[in-house]
N, C-alpha and C positions, 0 to 999 in steps of 0.2 A: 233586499234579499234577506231570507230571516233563515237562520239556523235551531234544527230545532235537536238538542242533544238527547241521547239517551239514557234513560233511567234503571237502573238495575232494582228489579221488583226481586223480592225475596219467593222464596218456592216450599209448598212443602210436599215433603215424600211418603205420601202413604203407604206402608208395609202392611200385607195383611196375612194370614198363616195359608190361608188356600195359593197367597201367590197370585193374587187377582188386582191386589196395588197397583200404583205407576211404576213402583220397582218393588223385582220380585222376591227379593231378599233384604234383610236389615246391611248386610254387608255393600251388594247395589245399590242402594238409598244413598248410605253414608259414602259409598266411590263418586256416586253423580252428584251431590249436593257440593255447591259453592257458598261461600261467605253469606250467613245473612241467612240461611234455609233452614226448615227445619225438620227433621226424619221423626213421623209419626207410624209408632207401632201399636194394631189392633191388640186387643186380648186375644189369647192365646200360646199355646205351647211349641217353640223354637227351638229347636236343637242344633249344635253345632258339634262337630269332630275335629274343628280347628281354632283359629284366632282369627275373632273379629276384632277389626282395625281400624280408627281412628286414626290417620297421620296424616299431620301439616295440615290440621283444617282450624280454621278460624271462624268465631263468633257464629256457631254451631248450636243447636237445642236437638235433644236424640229424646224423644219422650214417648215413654209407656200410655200409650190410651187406655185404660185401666176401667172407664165405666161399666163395662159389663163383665169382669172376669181380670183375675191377674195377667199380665203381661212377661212370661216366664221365658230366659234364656238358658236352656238346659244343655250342659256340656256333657259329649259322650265319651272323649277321648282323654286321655292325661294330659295331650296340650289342648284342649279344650277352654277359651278363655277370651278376655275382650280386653281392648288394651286401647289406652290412649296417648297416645307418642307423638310429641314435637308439634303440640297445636294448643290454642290460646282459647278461652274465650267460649270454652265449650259446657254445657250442660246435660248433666246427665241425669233424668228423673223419671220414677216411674215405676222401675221395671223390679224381678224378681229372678235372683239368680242363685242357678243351682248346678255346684259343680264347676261353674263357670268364676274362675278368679276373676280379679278387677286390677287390670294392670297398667299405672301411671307414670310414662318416663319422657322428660325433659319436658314436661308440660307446665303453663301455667295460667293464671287467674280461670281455674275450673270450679264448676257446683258440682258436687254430688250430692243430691239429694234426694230422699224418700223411696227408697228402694230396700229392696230387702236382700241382703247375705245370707245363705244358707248352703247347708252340705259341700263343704269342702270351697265355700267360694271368695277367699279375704281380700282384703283392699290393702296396695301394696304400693307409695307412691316413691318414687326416682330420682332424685333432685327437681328441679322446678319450684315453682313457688307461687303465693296467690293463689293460693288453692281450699276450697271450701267444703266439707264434709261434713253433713249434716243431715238429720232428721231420719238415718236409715235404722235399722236393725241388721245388726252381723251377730250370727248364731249358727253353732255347729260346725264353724270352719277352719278347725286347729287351730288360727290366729284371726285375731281382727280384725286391726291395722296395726300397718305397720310404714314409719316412714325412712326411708333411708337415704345417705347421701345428701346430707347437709342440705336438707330442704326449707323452704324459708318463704316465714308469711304463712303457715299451713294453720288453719283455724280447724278443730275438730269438735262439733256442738251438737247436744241435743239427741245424740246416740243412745243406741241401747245395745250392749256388747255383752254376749253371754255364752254361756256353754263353749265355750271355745279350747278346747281339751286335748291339742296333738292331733298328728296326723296329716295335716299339710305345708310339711318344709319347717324350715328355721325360719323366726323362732316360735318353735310349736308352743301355743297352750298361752299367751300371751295377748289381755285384751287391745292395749295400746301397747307399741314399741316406738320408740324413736332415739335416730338415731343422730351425729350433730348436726345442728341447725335451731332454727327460732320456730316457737310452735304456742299456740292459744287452746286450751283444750277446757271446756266448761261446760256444766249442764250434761255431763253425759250420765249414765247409768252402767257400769261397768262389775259384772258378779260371774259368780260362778266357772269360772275361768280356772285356767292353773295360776297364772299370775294377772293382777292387773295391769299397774300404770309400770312400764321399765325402759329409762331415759337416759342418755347420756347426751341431753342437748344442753349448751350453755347456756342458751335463752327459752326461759318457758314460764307460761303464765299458767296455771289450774284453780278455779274454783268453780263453784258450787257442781261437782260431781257430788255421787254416791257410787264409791267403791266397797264394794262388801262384798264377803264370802270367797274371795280367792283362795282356791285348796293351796297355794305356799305361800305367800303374801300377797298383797294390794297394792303397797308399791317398793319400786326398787331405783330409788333416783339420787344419780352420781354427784349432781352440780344443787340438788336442791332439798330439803329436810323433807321428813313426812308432811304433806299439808290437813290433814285430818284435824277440824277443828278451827281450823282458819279459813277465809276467805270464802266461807258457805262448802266447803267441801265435808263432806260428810260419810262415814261408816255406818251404815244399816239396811236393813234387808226393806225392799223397797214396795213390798208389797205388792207383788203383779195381781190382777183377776183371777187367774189361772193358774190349777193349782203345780201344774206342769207345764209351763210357759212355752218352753220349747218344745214341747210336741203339740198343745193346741194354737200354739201363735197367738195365745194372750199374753201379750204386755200390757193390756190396760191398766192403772193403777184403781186400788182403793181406795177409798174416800179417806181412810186416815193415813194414805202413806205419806210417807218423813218426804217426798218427791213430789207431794202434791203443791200448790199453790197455798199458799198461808200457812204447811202444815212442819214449815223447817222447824227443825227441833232445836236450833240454837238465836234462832229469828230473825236470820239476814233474809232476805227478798229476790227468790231465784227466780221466780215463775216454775211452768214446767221441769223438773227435770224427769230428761230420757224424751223419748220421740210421743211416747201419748200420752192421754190425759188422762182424766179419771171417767171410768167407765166402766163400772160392771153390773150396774143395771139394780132393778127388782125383781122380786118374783110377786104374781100378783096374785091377793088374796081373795078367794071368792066365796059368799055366801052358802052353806050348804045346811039342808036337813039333818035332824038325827038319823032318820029314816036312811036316808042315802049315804052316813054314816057309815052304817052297820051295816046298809049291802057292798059297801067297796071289801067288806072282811067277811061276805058270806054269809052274814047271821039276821 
C-alpha cells in the first residue's frame, strides 16, 4: 500500500484595476493568499477610502507589476492607508503610494522595498523587529520614517528622504525619527526636510548617509555625537538630475555627485548612496548648416 501525501504548491493572486484578476481587489488577494503565495498587482491606479490590511500572514510577497505603468495605491480618505500587523516574513515592493500611510505594527523580519512615498504618505513602524527598509523614496509626506516603540534589528538603506515639511502628525517635518530600540541606518540620502536624523535609540549604527540642507538641523541624537565626517557619513548637497526633484521625480544623480560611486569626498567606499544611480543623460549634438542656422532665427 503506498501513501501518497500532499504538497502545498504556492499561489499567485493576480489583481488587476478593471477587477478581472482571480481576486478582485488588492485587499481579496491578500484575505485569500496563505503562507508561501504571492499577491501580484497590475499597473494602475487603486484607490482606497479605507485600510488595507495585512494581518497574521506569513512568508507573504505583495508586488507591484510595474512593467507597463506605475502601480499607484491612492488613498481618498484621512483613514485611508495600508497597514501590516502581526505577520512575519512579508514583502512589500513595487508599488507607489499616495495619501496612502505605510503602517507597521508587531511585525517582523519584513522588506520594504523600491517603492515610492508621496503626498502625505510616511512609513511608521511599531515595535517588531527584523525589519528592512530599503531602496524607496519618501517625498512630500510631513515625515518619513519613523520608528517607534523600541524597535529592534530595523536596518534602513539606501533611501532617498526629502521634502518632508509638516502636515502629517507627529513628528512633522522629520526625515528619520527613532525612537528606543537598535537601528542600522546607512547609504541613505536625507535633505531638505525640516530635520533630518532625531534618535533617542541606545543602539545605533550610521554611516555613509548624506544628510544635507535640513531647514533646523541634520541631526538631533540623544545617546550618540554628530557623525558627519566619520564613518562615510557626509554633509552635502547631493546633486539630483532634476532641477526640482520633487516635482519631476528626478533623483538621478550627476556624474560628479559626493553620492556617486568613487566620488566620496573623504574616500571611504560607499557604493551608491540614496536609491539611484547616476543618470542624467546627454543631449545630443547634430551636424547643421549655416544655412539652416539663420533660418531657425528667420534671416
Amino acid at each position: 500500500m503506498f501513501l501518497v501525501s500532499g504538497v502545498a504548491h504556492s499561489k499567485t493572486w493576480h489583481v488587476r484595476q478593471d477587477g478581472s484578476g482571480n481576486a478582485p481587489t488588492i485587499q481579496a488577494a491578500i484575505d485569500s493568499s496563505i503562507t508561501g503565495d504571492t499577491v501580484l498587482v497590475a499597473a494602475g491606479d487603486y484607490t482606497t477610502q479605507g485600510l488595507i490590511m495585512c494581518s497574521q500572514k506569513h512568508h507573504l510577497t505583495i508586488l507591484g507589476e510595474d512593467a507597463t505603468g506605475p502601480v499607484m495605491i491612492r488613498g481618498t480618505a484621512n483613514q485611508s492607508g495600508f497597514m501590516l500587523d502581526s505577520s512575519e516574513y512579508v514583502t512589500l515592493r513595487g508599488f507607489t503610494f499616495s495619501n496612502c500611510p505605510l503602517d507597521v505594527n508587531w511585525a517582523g523580519q519584513l522588506v520594504i522595498e523600491k517603492n515610492t512615498f508621496k503626498d502625505l504618505s510616511p512609513i511608521t513602524t511599531t515595535s517588531g523587529g527584523g525589519i528592512e527598509i530599503r531602496d524607496n523614496l519618501v517625498c512630500s509626506c510631513g515625515y518619513g520614517i519613523y520608528c517607534g516603540d523600541a524597535g529592534t534589528g530595523i536596518s534602513i538603506h539606501n533611501n532617498v528622504i526629502t521634502v518632508n515639511r509638516g502636515a502629517a502628525g507627529v513628528p512633522d517635518g522629520c526625515g528619520i525619527c527613532l525612537d528606543l530600540g537598535s537601528f542600522t541606518i546607512y547609504n541613505n540620502i536625507i535633505t531638505n526636510n525640516i530635520y533630518g536624523i532625531v534618535s533617542i535609540a541606545t543602539t545605533l549604527s550610521l554611516s555613509c548617509n548624506d544628510v544635507w540642507g535640513n531647514q533646523a538641523f541634520n541631526y538631533d541624537l540623544t545617546f550618540a555625537p554628530d557623525p558627519t565626517g566619520t564613518n562615510g557619513n557626509i554633509s552635502a548637497d547631493p546633486q539630483f538630475c532634476g532641477v526640482a526633484p520633487e516635482v519631476s521625480g528626478n533623483f538621478y544623480l550627476q556624474s560628479d555627485s559626493p553620492c556617486a560611486p568613487g566620488n566620496h569626498p573623504e574616500g571611504p567606499i560607499c557604493g551608491v548612496i540614496g536609491r539611484y544611480d547616476i543618470g542624467c543623460g546627454t543631449t545630443a549634438v547634430k551636424a547643421a548648416t549655416w544655412g539652416k542656422m539663420k533660418s531657425l532665427f528667420g534671416r
